[in-house]
C-alpha positions in Angstrom: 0.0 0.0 0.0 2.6 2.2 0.7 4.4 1.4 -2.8 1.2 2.7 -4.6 0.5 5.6 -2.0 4.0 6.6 -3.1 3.7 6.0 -6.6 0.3 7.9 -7.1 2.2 10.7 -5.4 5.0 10.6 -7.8 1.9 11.0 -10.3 0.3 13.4 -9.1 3.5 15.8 -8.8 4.1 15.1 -12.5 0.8 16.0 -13.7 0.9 18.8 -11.6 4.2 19.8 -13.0 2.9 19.2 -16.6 0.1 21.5 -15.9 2.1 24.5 -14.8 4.6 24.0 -17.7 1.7 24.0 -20.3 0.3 27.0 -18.2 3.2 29.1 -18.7 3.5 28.5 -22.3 1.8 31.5 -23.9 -0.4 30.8 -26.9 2.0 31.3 -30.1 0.5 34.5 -32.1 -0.5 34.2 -35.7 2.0 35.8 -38.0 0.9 36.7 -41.6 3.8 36.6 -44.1 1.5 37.7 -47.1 1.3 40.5 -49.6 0.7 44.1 -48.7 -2.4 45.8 -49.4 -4.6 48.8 -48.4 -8.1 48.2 -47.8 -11.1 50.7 -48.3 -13.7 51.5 -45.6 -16.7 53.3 -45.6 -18.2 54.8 -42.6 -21.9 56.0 -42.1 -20.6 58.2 -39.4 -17.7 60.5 -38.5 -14.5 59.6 -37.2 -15.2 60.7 -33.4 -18.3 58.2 -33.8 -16.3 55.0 -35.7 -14.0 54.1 -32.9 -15.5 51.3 -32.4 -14.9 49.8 -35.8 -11.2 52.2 -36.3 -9.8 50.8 -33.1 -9.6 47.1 -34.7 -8.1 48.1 -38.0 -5.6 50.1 -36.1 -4.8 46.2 -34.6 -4.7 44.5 -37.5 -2.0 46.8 -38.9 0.1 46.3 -36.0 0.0 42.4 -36.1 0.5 42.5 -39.5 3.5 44.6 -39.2 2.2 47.4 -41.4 1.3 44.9 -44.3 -2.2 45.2 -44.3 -3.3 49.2 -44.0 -6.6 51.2 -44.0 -7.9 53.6 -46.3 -10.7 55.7 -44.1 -14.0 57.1 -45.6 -15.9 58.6 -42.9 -19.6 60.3 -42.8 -20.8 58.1 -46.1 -17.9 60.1 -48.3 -17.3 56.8 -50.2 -20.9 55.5 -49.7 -24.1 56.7 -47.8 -25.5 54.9 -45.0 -28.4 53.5 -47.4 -26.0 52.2 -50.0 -23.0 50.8 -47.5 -24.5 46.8 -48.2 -24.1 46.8 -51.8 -20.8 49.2 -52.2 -19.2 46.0 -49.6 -20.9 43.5 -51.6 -20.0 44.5 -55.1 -16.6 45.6 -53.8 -16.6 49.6 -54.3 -15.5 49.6 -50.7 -13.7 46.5 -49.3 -15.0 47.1 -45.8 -18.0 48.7 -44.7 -20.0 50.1 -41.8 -23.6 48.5 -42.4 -26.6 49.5 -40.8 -29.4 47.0 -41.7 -32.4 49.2 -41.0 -31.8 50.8 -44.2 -32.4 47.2 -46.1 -34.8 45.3 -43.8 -36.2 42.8 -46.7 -33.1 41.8 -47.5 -32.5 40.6 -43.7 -36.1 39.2 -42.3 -34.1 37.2 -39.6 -31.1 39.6 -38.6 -33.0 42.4 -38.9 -36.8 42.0 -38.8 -37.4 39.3 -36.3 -34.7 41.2 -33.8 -36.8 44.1 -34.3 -40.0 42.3 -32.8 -41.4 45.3 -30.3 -40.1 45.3 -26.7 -37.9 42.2 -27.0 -36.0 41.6 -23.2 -32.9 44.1 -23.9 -32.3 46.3 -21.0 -29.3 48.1 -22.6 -27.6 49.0 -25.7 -24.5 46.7 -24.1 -26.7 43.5 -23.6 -28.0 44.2 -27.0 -24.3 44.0 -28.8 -23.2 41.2 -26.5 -26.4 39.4 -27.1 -26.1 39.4 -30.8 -22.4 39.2 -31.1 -23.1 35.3 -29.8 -26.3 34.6 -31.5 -26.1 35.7 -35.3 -22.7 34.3 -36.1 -24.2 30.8 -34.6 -27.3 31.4 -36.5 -27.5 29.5 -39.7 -30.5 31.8 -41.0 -29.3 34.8 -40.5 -25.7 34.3 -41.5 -27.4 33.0 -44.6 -28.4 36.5 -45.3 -24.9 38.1 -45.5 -23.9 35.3 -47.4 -26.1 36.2 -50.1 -25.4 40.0 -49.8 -21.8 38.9 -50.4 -21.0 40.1 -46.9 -18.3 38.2 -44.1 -19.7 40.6 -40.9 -17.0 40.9 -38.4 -18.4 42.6 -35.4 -22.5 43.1 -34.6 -23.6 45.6 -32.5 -27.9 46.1 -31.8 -29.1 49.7 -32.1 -30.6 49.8 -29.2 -32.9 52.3 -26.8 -36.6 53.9 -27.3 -36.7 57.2 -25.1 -40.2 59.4 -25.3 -39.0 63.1 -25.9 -42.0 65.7 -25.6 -41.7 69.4 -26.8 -43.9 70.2 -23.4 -43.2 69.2 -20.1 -45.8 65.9 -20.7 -45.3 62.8 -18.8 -45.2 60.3 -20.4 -46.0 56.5 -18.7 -48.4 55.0 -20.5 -49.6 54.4 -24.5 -52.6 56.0 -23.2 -50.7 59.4 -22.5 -50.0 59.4 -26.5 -53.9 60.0 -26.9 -54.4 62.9 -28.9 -50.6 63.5 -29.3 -48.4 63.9 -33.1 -45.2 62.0 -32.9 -42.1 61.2 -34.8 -41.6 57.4 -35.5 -38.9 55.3 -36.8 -41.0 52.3 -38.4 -44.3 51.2 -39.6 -44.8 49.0 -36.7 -44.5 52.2 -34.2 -46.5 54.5 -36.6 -49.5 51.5 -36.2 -48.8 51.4 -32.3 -49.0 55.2 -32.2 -52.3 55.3 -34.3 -54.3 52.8 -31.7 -53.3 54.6 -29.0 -55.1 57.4 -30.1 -52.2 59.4 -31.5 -50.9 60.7 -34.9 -47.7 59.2 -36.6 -45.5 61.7 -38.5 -42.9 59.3 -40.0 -40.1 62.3 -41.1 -36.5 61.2 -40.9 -34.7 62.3 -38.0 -33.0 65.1 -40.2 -36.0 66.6 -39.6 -37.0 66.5 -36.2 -34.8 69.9 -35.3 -37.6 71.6 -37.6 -40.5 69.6 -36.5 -39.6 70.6 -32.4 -38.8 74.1 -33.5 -42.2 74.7 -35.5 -44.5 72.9 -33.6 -45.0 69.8 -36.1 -45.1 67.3 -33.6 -45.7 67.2 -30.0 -42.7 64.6 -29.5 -40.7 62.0 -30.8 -40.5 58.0 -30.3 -36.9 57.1 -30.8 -33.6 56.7 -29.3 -32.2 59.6 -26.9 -29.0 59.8 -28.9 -31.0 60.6 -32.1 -32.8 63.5 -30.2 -29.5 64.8 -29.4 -27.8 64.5 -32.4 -29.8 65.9 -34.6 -30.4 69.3 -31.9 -34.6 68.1 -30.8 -33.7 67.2 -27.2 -32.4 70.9 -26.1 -35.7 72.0 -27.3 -37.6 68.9 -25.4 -38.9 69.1 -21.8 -39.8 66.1 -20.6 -38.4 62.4 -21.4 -39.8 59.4 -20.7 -36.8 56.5 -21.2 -38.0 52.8 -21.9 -36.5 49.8 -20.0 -36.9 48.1 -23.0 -36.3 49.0 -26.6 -39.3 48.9 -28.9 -37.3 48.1 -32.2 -33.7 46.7 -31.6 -31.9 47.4 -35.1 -28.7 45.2 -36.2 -25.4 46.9 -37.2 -22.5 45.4 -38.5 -18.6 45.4 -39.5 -18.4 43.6 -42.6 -16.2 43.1 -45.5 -16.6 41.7 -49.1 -17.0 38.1 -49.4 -15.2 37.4 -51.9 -12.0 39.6 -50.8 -12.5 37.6 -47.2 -12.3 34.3 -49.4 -9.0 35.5 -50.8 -7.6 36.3 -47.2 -4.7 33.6 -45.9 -6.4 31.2 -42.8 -4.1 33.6 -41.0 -4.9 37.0 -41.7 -8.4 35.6 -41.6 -7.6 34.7 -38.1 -5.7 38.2 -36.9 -9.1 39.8 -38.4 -11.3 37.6 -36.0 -9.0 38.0 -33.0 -8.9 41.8 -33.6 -12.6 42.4 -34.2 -13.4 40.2 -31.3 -10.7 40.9 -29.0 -11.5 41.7 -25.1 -9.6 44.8 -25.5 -11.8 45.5 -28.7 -14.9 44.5 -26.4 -14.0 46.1 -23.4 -13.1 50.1 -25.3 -16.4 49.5 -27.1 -18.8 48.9 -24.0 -17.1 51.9 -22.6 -17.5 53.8 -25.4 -21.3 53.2 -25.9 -21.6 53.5 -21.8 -20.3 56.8 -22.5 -22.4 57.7 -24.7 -25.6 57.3 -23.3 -24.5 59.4 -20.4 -23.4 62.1 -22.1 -27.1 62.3 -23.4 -28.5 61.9 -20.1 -26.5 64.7 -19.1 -27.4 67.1 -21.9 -30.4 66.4 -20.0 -29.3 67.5 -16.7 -27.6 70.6 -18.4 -30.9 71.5 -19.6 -33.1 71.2 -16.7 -35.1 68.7 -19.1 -36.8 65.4 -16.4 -36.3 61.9 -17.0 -38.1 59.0 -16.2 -37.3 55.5 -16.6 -40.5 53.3 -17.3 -39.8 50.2 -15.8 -40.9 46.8 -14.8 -44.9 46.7 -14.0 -44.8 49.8 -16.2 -43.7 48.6 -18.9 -46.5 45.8 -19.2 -49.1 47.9 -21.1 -46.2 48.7 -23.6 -45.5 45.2 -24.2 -48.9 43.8 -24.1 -50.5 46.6 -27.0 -47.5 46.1 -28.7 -47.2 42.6 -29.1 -50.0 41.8 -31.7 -48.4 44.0 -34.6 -45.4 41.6 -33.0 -47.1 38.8 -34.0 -48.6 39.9 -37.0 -45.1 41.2 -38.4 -43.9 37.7 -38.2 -47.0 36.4 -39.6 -46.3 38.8 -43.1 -43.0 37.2 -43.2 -43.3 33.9 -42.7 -46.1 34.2 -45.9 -44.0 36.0 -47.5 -42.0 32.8 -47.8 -39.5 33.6 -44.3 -40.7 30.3 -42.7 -38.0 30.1 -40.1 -39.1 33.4 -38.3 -40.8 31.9 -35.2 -38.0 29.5 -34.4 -35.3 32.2 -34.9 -37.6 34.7 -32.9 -37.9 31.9 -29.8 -34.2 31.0 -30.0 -33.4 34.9 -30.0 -36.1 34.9 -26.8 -34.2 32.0 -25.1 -30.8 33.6 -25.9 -32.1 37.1 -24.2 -33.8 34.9 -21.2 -30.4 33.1 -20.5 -28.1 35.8 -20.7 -25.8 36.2 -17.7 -23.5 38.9 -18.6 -22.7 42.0 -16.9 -25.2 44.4 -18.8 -28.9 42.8 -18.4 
């Protein structure tokens, strides 16, 4: 007995020993040995509000030891926002910012069925780190870029629904939009609007600095950040934020398919790592976190109240909201979309067993 104590001791302190020399090892780093090249990207937005997507790139030119550079097209200079999809997948631009709002038929499953009203997002974060794990393990929806001719890199959910009223009007309830004109971002909100009594004005949000000014509309149902940005929420007085988004929109990093096919496995790889990197993750959570306070504070500056609308309060949203829901899904799964239910439940379970830091 003593023999075998012995020897499964002498076992024991080699596996141990094993483990801390395999420990130690650090993970060897991809090196790509490949041709140079510059690659085109075009941005929807300006450079202060593309960090998100520059900060990567700046990576992959550092681990590809200046090989593999950037050519930078900010505010839609090389491509609008509506045209960013087809200028990556015909190859104008090599890389592109992609918004999928602007081309919703052409993405029932990462677009439409993620923008199912109210869906269980409690921030723009959640949102992001929610769909970073589900589409890229979504057969459907990866589908989708496949046919655009689109490898996405990075997904990020455009996230929040705040209430912004011209008067000092609370807002809590559908029932407090009786009677009111609003600005809406969708036909599904315009519809929601219109049986709660109110009046849809579907302008773009280039417009909503007018509308405010003139009168046009009592208010505006859309994301705080798109108040601010376009100069409405200085002239707002009351604001009414929503636990829970009524349209989350997808956005993506994504390059040309056919230029990612001709990629080396390892600059492929350096892409990946970069893109998805916990540095990468960790600067763009602070960034958006960032963001949306710097908007709440605008806020503050302006002596403008907020209110969050929150659990139980949040129920009449969800409930006169979910039957357009329903019947969204309904129009695309007859218009041939017949996986749209079990993408939206898997979505649901994905949101229900999120554990991260940001629900």
């Amino acid at each position: 007995m003593k023999k075998i104590a012995k020897l499964l001791g002498v076992l024991l302190a080699c596996v141990l020993c094993f483990g801390m020399i395999v420990q130690a090892e650090p993970a060897e780093e991809v090196v790509y040995d490949g041709p140079e090249m510059t690659l085109s990207f075009s941005f929807s937005s300006s450079e202060e509000l593309s960090i998100v997507y520059t900060n990567p790139c700046k990576m992959i030119t550092e681990r590809t030891g200046g090989k593999v550079q950037f050519d930078n097209y900010f505010s839609g200079s090389l491509a609008p926002a509506a045209d960013a999809l087809d200028a990556c997948g015909t190859g104008l631009a090599d890389m592109a910012d992609i918004t999928l709002t602007n081309t919703p038929d052409r993405f029932p499953y990462s677009q439409q069925v993620t923008g199912y009203p109210f869906l269980g997002f409690t921030s723009f974060c959640m949102a992001a780190d929610v769909m970073r794990e589900f589409i890229p393990n979504n057969e459907y929806c990866m589908a989708e870029f496949e046919a655009a001719n689109i490898y996405p890199l990075f997904f990020t959910g455009v996230w929040g629904t705040a209430v912004v009223m011209k008067d000092d009007v609370e807002v809590m309830s559908p029932e407090d939009l009786a009677g009111k004109k609003m600005m809406v971002s969708s036909p599904t909100e315009a519809m929601f609007l219109t049986n709660a009594g109110g009046t849809p004005v579907p302008q773009p949000p280039t417009e909503m600095f007018q509308n405010f000014q003139s009168g046009l509309v009592d208010g505006s149902i859309y994301g705080l950040y798109i108040c601010d940005i376009f100069g409405a929420l200085e002239l707002a007085h009351h604001v009414s934020m929503l636990e829970n988004s009524f349209t989350t929109g997808c956005r993506v990093a994504g390059i040309n398919l056919d230029l990612w096919n001709s990629f080396t496995p390892e600059l492929q790889q350096i892409f990946i790592e970069c893109f998805n990197s916990p540095e990468e993750w960790d600067l763009a959570t602070e960034y958006w976190i960032k963001s949306d306070q710097d908007h709440l504070d605008n806020c503050e500056k302006w002596g403008i109240p907020v209110v969050d609308v929150k659990g139980d309060d949040m129920k009449p949203w969800i409930e006169a909201a979910k039957p357009l829901g329903d019947a969204k899904m309904q129009e695309l799964y007859d218009a041939g979309n017949t996986h749209v239910f079990e993408v939206l439940d898997a979505l649901n379970e994905a949101i229900d067993n999120y554990d991260g830091e940001y629900k």
